[in-house]
C-alpha positions as CSV (number, residue, x, y, z in Angstrom):
1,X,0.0,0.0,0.0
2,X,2.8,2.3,1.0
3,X,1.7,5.7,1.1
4,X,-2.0,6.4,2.3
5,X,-1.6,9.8,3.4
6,X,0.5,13.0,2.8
7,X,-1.6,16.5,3.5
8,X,-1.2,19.8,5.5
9,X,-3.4,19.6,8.1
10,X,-2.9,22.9,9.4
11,X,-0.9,26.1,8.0
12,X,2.7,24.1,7.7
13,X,2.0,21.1,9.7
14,X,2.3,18.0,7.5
15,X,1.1,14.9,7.9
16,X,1.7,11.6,6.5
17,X,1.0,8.1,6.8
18,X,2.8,5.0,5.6
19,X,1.1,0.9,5.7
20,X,3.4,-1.7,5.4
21,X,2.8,-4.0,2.8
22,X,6.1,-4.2,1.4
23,X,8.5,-7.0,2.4
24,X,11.7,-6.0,4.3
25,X,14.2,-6.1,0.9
26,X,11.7,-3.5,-0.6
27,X,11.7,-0.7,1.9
28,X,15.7,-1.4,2.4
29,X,15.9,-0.9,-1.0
30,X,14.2,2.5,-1.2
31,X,16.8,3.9,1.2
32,X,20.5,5.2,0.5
33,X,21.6,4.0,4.3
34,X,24.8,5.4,6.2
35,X,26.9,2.8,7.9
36,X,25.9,4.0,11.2
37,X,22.0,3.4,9.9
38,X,22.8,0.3,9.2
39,X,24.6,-0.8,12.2
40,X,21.4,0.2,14.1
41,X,19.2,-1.7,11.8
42,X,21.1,-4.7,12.5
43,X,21.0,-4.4,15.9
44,X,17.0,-4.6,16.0
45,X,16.0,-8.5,17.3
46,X,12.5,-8.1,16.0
47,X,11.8,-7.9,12.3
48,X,8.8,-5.9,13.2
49,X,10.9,-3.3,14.6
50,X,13.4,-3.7,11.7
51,X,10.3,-2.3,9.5
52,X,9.0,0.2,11.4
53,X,12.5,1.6,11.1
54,X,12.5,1.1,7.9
55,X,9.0,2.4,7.3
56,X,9.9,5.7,9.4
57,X,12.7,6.6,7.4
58,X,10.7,5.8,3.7
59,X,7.9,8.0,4.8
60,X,10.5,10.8,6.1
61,X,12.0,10.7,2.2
62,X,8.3,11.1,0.8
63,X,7.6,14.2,3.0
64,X,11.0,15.7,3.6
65,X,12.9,14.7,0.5
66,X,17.0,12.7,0.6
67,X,19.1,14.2,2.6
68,X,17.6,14.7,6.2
69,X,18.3,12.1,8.5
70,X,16.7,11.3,12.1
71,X,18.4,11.7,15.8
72,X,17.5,11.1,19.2
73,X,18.2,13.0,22.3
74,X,18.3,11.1,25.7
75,X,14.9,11.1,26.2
76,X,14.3,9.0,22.3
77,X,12.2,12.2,21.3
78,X,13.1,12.3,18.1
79,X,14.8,15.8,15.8
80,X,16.2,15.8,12.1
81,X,19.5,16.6,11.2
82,X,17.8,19.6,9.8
83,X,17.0,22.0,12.7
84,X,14.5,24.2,10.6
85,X,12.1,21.6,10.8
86,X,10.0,19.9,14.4
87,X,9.1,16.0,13.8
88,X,6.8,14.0,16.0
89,X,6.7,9.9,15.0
90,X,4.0,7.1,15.9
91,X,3.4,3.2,14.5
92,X,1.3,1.2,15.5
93,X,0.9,-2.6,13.6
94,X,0.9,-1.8,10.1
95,X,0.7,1.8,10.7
96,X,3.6,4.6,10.5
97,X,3.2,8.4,10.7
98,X,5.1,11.6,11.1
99,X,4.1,14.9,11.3
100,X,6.5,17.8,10.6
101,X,7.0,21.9,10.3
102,X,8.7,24.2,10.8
103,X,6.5,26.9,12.5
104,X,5.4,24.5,15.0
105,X,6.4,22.1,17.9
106,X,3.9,19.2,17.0
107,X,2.8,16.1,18.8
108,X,1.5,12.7,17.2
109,X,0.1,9.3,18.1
110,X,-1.6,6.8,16.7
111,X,-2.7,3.5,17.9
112,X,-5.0,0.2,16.0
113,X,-7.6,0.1,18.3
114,X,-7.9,-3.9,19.0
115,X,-6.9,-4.8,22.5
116,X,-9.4,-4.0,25.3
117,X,-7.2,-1.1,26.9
118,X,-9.8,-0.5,29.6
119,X,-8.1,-2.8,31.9
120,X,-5.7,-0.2,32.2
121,X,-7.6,3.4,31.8
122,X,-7.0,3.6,36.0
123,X,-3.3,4.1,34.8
124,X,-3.5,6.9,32.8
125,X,-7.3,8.3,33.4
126,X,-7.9,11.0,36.2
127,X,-11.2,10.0,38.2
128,X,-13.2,13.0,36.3
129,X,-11.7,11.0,32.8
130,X,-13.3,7.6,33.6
131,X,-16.9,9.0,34.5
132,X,-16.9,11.1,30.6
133,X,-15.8,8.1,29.4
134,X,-18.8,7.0,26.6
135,X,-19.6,3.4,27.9
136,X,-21.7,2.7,24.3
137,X,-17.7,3.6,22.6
138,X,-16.0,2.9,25.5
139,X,-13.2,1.1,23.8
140,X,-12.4,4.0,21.2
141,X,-13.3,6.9,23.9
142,X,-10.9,5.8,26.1
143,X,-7.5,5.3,22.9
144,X,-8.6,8.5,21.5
145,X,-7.9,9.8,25.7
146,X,-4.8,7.8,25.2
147,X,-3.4,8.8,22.1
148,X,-4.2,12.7,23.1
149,X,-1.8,11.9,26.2
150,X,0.8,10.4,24.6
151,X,0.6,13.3,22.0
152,X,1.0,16.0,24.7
153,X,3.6,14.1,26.3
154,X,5.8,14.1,23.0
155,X,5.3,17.6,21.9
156,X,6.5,18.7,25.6
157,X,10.0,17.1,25.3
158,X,9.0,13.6,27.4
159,X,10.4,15.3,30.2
160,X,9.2,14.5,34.3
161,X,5.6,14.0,33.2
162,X,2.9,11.8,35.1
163,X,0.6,10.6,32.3
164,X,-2.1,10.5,35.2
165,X,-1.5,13.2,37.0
166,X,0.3,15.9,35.1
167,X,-2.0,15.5,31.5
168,X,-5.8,16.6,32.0
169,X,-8.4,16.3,29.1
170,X,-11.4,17.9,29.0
171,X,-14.5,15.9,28.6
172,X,-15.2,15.3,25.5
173,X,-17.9,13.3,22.8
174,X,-16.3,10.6,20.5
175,X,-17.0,11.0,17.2
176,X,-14.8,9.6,13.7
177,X,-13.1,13.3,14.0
178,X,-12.8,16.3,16.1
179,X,-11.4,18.5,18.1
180,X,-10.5,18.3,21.5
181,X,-8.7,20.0,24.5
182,X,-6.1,19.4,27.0
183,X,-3.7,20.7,29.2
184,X,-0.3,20.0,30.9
185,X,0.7,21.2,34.2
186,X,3.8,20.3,35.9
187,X,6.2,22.1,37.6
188,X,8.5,23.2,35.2
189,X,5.5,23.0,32.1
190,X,1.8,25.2,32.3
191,X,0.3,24.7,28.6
192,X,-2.9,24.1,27.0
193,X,-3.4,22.6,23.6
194,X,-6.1,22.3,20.8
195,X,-6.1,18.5,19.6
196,X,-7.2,17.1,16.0
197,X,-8.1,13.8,16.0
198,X,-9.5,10.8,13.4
199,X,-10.2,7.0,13.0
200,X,-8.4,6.0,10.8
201,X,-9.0,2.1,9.6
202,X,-9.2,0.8,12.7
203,X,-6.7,3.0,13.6
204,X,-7.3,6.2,16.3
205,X,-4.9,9.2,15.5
206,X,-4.4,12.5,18.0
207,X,-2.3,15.4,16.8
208,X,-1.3,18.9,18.0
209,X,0.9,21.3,17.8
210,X,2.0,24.7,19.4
């Protein structure tokens, strides 16, 4: 399938989405690797992580053009070699996506909505959370709360941040897209953000950017 999506979803933010249906030798060979790449492919056990690398890296050339490569600081958020631009990544199963730009710190997650993740909503839900929680959706209600959390917590650096505790969204009706609000309140971070969000597949996708 490859390439499913590739639009500006706001002003400069881009978005794009890769599904893997290409065997390992084909995404390799779409890709000019350095030696360092490659020592970092090889050092992946899991040949599903092998193409999610992979995958990452295809989609990066299709939005970003050859030439820009991806880092990681201490905390695995991820930059490009090309500090003009702000990159958030997600994959989930067959899924990959990035979002870039160069105006905006962005945030992105997406996750296949299969497993029953309400077993562990206590983890990441505040009490007020759980009771907006649609029990007719609760399934997809309660990735689209996760996704948005995971979202904020990548566009504010992955530093010191209580999923829990530190990440509040406001209540909210699920729907296939929308718009929803959240904030992040630590010590050292007080923001609140606008979220865009869409099913995707049977995919749920949350993205934001400041």
């Amino acid at each position: 399938m490859g390439l499913v999506m590739k639009k500006y979803v706001h002003d400069d933010c881009l978005l794009g989405i890769w599904e893997i249906t290409e065997d390992y030798l084909s995404l390799y060979g779409m890709l000019e690797l350095t030696s360092e790449e490659n020592d970092t492919l090889n050092s992946f056990k899991s040949f599903n992580r092998k193409l999610e690398w992979l995958s990452v890296r295809v989609l990066l050339l299709e939005m970003a053009g050859p030439g820009i490569k991806i880092f990681y600081n201490s905390n695995k958020k991820p930059f490009l070699t090309d500090r003009d631009y702000h990159i958030s990544i997600s994959h989930s199963r067959r899924l990959t996506s990035i979002m870039v730009s160069r105006k905006h710190r962005v945030g992105l997650d997406l996750e296949h909505v299969s497993n029953n993740i309400s077993t562990l909503a206590g983890k990441f839900l505040t009490a007020a959370e759980e009771q907006a929680v649609d029990p007719e959706c609760r399934k997809y209600h309660v990735y689209i709360y996760w996704c948005a959390k995971e979202a904020l917590y990548k566009i504010c650096d992955k530093q010191n941040i209580n999923f829990r505790e530190d990440i509040i969204i406001d209540p909210f009706i699920p729907a296939r897209e929308g718009s929803i609000t959240g904030k992040v309140h630590t010590d050292a971070i007080k923001e609140d953000f606008l979220l865009r969000y869409f099913k995707y597949h049977d995919y749920a996708i949350v993205w934001c950017y400041k």
